[in-house]
C-alpha positions in Angstrom: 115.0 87.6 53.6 116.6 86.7 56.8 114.8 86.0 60.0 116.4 87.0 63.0 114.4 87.0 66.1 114.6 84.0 68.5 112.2 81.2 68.1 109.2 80.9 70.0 109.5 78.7 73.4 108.6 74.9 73.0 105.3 74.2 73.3 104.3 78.1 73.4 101.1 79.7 71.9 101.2 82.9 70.2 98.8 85.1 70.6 98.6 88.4 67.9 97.1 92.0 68.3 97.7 95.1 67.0 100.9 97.3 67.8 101.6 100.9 67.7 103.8 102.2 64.8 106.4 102.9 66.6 107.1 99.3 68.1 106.7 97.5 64.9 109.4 99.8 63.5 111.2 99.1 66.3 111.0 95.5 65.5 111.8 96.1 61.8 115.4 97.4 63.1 116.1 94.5 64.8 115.8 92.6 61.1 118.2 92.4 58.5 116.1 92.1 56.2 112.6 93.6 55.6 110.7 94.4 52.8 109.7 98.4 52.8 106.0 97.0 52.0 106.1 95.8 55.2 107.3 98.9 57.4 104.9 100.9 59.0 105.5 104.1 57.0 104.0 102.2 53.7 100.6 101.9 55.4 101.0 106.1 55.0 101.6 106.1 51.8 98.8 103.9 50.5 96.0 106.5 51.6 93.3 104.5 49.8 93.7 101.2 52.3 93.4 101.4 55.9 97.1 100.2 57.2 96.8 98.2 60.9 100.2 97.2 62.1 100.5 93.7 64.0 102.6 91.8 66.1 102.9 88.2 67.3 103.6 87.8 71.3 105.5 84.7 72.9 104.1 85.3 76.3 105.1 89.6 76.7 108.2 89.0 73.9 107.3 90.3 70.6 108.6 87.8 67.8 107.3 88.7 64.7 105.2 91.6 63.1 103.4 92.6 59.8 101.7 95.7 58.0 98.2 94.7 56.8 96.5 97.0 54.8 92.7 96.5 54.5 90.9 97.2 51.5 87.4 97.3 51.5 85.1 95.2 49.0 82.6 97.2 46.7 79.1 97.5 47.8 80.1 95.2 51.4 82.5 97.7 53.1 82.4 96.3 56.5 84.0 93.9 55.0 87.3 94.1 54.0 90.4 92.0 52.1 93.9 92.2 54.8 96.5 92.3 52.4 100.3 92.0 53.9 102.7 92.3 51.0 106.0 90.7 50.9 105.2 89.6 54.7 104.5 89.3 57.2 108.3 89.1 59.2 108.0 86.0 61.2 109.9 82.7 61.1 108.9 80.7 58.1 111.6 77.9 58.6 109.2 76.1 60.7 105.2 75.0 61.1 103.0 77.8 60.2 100.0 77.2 61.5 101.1 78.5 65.2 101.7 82.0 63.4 98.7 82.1 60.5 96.2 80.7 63.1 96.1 83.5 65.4 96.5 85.5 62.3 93.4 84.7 61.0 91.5 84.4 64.3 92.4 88.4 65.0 91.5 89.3 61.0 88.2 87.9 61.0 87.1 89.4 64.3 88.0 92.8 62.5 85.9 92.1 59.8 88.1 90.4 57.0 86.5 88.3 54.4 89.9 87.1 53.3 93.6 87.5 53.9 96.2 87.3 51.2 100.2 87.4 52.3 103.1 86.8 50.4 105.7 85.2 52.0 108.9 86.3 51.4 110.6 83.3 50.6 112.6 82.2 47.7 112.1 78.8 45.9 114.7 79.0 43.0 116.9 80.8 41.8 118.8 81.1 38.0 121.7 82.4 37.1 121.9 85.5 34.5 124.5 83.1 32.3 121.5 80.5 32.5 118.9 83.7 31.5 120.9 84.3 28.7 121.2 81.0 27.5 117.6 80.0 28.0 116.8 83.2 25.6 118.8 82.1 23.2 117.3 78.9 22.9 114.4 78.2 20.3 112.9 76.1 22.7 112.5 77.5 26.2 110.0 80.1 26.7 110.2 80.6 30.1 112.3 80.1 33.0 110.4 77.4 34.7 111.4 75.2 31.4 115.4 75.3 32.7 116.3 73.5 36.3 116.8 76.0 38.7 120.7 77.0 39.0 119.7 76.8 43.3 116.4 75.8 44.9 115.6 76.7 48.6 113.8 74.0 50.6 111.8 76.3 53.1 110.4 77.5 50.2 109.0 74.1 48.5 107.8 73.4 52.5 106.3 76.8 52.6 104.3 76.2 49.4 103.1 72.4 50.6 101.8 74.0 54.1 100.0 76.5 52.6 98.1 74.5 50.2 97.5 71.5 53.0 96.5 74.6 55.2 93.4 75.8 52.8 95.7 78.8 51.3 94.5 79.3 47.8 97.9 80.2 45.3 97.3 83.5 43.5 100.1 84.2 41.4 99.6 84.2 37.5 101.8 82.3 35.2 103.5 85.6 33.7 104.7 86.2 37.8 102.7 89.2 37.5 99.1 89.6 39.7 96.7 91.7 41.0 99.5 92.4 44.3 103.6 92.1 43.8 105.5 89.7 41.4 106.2 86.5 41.8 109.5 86.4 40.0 112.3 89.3 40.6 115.8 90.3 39.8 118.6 90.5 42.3 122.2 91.5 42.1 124.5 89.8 45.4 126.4 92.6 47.1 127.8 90.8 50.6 131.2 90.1 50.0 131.7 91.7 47.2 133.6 95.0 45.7 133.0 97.5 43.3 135.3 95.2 40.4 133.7 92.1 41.2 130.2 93.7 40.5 132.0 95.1 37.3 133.4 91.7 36.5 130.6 90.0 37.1 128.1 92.3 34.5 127.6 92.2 30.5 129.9 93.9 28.3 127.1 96.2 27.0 126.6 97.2 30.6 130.8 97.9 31.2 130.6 99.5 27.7 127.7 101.7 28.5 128.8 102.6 31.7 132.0 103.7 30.7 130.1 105.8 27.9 128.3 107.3 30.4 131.2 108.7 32.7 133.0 109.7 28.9 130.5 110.9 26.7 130.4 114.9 26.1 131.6 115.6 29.3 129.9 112.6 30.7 126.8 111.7 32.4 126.3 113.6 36.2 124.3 111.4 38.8 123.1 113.1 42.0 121.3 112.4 44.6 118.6 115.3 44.7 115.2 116.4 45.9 113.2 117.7 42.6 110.4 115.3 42.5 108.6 117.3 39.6 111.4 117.1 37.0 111.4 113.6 38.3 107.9 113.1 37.7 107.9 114.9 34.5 110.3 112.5 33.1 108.5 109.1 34.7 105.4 110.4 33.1 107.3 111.0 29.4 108.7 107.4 30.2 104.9 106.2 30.9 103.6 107.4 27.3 106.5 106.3 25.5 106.3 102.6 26.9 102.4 102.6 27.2 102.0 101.8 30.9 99.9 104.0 33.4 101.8 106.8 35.6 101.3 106.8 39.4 100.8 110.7 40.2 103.1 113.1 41.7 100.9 113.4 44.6 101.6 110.0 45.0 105.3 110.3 45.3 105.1 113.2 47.3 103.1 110.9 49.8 105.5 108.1 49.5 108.8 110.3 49.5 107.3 112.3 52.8 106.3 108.9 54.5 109.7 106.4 54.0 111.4 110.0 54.6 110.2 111.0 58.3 110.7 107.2 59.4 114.4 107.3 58.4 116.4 109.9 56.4 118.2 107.0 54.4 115.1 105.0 53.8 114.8 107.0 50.5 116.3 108.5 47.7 115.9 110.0 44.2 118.6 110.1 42.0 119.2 112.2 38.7 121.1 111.5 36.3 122.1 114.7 34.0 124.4 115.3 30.6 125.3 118.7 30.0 122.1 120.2 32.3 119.9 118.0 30.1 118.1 115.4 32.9 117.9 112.0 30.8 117.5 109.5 33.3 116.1 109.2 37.2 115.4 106.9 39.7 113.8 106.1 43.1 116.0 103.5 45.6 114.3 102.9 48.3 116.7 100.5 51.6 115.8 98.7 54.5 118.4 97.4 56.5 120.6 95.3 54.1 118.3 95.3 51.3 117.7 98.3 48.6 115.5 98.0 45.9 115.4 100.0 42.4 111.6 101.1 42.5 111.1 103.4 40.1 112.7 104.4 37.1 112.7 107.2 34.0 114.4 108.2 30.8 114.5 110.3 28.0 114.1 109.3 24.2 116.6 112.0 23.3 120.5 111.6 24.6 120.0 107.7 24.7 123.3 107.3 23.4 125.1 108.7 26.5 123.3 105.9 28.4 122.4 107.8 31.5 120.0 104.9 33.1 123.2 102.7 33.1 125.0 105.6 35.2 121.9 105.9 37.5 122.1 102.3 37.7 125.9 102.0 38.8 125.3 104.9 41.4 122.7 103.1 42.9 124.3 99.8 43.1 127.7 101.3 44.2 126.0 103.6 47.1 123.9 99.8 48.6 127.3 98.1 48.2 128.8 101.1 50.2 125.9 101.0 52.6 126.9 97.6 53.5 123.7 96.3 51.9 123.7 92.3 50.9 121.2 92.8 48.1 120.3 95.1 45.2 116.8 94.2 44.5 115.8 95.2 40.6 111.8 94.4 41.4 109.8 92.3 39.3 110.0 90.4 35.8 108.0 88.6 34.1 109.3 84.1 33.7 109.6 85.0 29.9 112.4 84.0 28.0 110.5 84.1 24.7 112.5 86.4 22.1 109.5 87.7 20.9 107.9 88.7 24.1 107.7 92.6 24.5 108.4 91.7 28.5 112.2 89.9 27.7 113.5 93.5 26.6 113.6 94.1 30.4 114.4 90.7 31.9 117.5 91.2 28.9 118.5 94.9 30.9 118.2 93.8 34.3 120.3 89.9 33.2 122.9 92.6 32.5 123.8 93.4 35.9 125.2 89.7 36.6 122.8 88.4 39.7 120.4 85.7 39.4 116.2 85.6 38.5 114.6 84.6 41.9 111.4 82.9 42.2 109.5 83.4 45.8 106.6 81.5 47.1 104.0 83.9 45.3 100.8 85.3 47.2 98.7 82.9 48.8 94.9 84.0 49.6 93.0 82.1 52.5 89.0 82.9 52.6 87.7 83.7 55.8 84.0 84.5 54.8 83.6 81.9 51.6 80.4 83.5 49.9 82.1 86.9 50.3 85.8 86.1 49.1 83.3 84.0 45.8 81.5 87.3 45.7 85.1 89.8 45.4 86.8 87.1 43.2 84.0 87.6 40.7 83.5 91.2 41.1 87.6 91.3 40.7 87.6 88.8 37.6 84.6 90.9 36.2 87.2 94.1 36.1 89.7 92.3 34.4 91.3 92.0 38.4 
């Protein structure tokens, strides 16, 4: 994610303090890149966690801000854990200790035992021809057995200044914690058109999209507003695939949040064949980066392949939107053929893009007996 404020003056000292929600989304615009975990209106949606939004000050200029949410510890709650996912949005390229210091200073005086951040910074990067080969090969289980197609440097520094720093590493080795993943998938859009995308996916995903604008009349995708028939499917997707639903409240909450602090900043899409609704989806974009956050289908009508078309829509509406990537969320490193995860790193791989490794979330301990005490309790749950 790009950085695009000016750099703090030489020899400056920034100071932090909270900030009204309408001046850190103010900030957010002035970014190209932000993660939506990290825009004011997710503090609203996340009803259990009190939200405080931040902001770093060279002298009166604002230069960086961030969306903690605080989340208080079992059986202590004046004390709590500030969690900033995916953030916060300040310049990573350079030391860190003149933005986490102040950080932590303001934090503790609020009553945080610990902070945990994940920076959002890549360190490597495969490509989805190197996926595919590494699955096919009887000896590479995961992706962190192949050399990295690309590596980014500020990440490797990012990592080493952490860890010199007292940060403790928190991510698990299937890229998959108690916060956000480690390891994603993300399709390239700047620069590119609608037949390089094409060109540049599977031929199951050219063949099923194609089925999917032919079969029966083909497959419909709208953009639409019916959360229950939405939610309906998700939670018909959740029992079929054994995971745990989120609500509908809780899209409700989320849709009426991202909603009111822009009309584009989210979107459900449904994906019909002949009035039947087989496939859905949530995209959710922030300046020039959309991400594919939640998804459902139906066991019947799989043949007319209607998560491909929702898919496509998706993709070609960010590439239309003059978006520069189409984030596909989380996977797990696995690249084991037997691994009930690789089924969905094998879907996404299908797009064309790349797997992306970031930096992971990082956990300093403000009050040590306290942070000892909520890493057991959370260890003791199974975290």
């Amino acid at each position: 994610m790009h950085f695009s404020q000016p750099a703090p003056t030489a020899g400056s000292r920034l100071t932090v303090r909270s900030i009204s929600a309408t001046e850190h989304l103010a900030f957010v615009r002035t970014q190209r890149s932000v993660s939506f975990l990290q825009t004011p209106a997710w503090g609203r949606v996340k009803t259990e966690w009190r939200s405080e939004s931040l902001g770093w000050y060279d002298g009166r200029r604002l230069v960086g801000a961030g969306l903690v949410l605080h989340r208080p510890v079992p059986r202590l709650r004046r004390f709590t854990l500030a969690y900033l996912p995916e953030g916060p949005v300040i310049d990573w390229t350079g030391e860190l200790a003149p933005w986490l210091d102040p950080l932590a200073a303001h934090l503790k005086a609020r009553g945080a035992f610990a902070i945990r951040l994940g920076p959002p910074v890549p360190t490597d990067a495969w490509s989805a021809a190197q996926v595919k080969e590494g699955i096919a090969a009887p000896g590479t289980s995961r992706l962190t057995d192949m050399p990295a197609d690309r590596t980014d440097p500020v990440g490797a520094r990012v990592a080493d200044r952490l860890r010199a720093a007292g940060w403790l590493p928190q991510s698990p080795e299937d890229g998959f914690g108690v916060g956000h993943p480690q390891f994603k998938y993300e399709l390239p859009l700047a620069g590119r058109t609608e037949d390089d995308l094409l060109r540049g996916m599977n031929q199951l995903w050219r063949r099923n999209i194609r089925k999917a604008t032919r079969a029966n009349g083909g497959v419909e995708v709208t953009v639409g507003a019916d959360l229950k028939a939405f939610h309906d499917l998700y939670v018909h997707t959740a029992e079929r695939d054994r995971f745990t639903p989120r609500p509908l409240h809780y899209f409700e909450t989320m849709f009426a949040a991202l909603s009111a602090e822009d009309p584009e900043r989210i979107r459900l899409y449904l994906a019909r064949h002949q009035g039947d609704l087989v496939a859905a989806a949530v995209l959710i974009r922030v300046g020039g980066r959309a991400w594919y956050s939640y998804g459902a289908s139906s066991t019947e009508k799989r043949e007319v392949r209607g998560s491909n078309a929702c898919q496509w829509a998706m993709i070609r509406d960010s590439l239309a939107g003059g978006c520069d990537v189409y984030d596909l969320r989380g996977i797990t490193p696995t690249l084991d053929a037997d691994d009930p995860h690789v089924g969905l790193v094998q879907f996404k791989v299908g797009t064309g893009g790349r797997a992306v490794r970031y930096v992971g979330e990082w956990d300093l301990p403000l009050r040590p007996m306290v942070y000892r005490a909520f890493d057991l309790y959370m260890k003791g749950r199974g975290r």
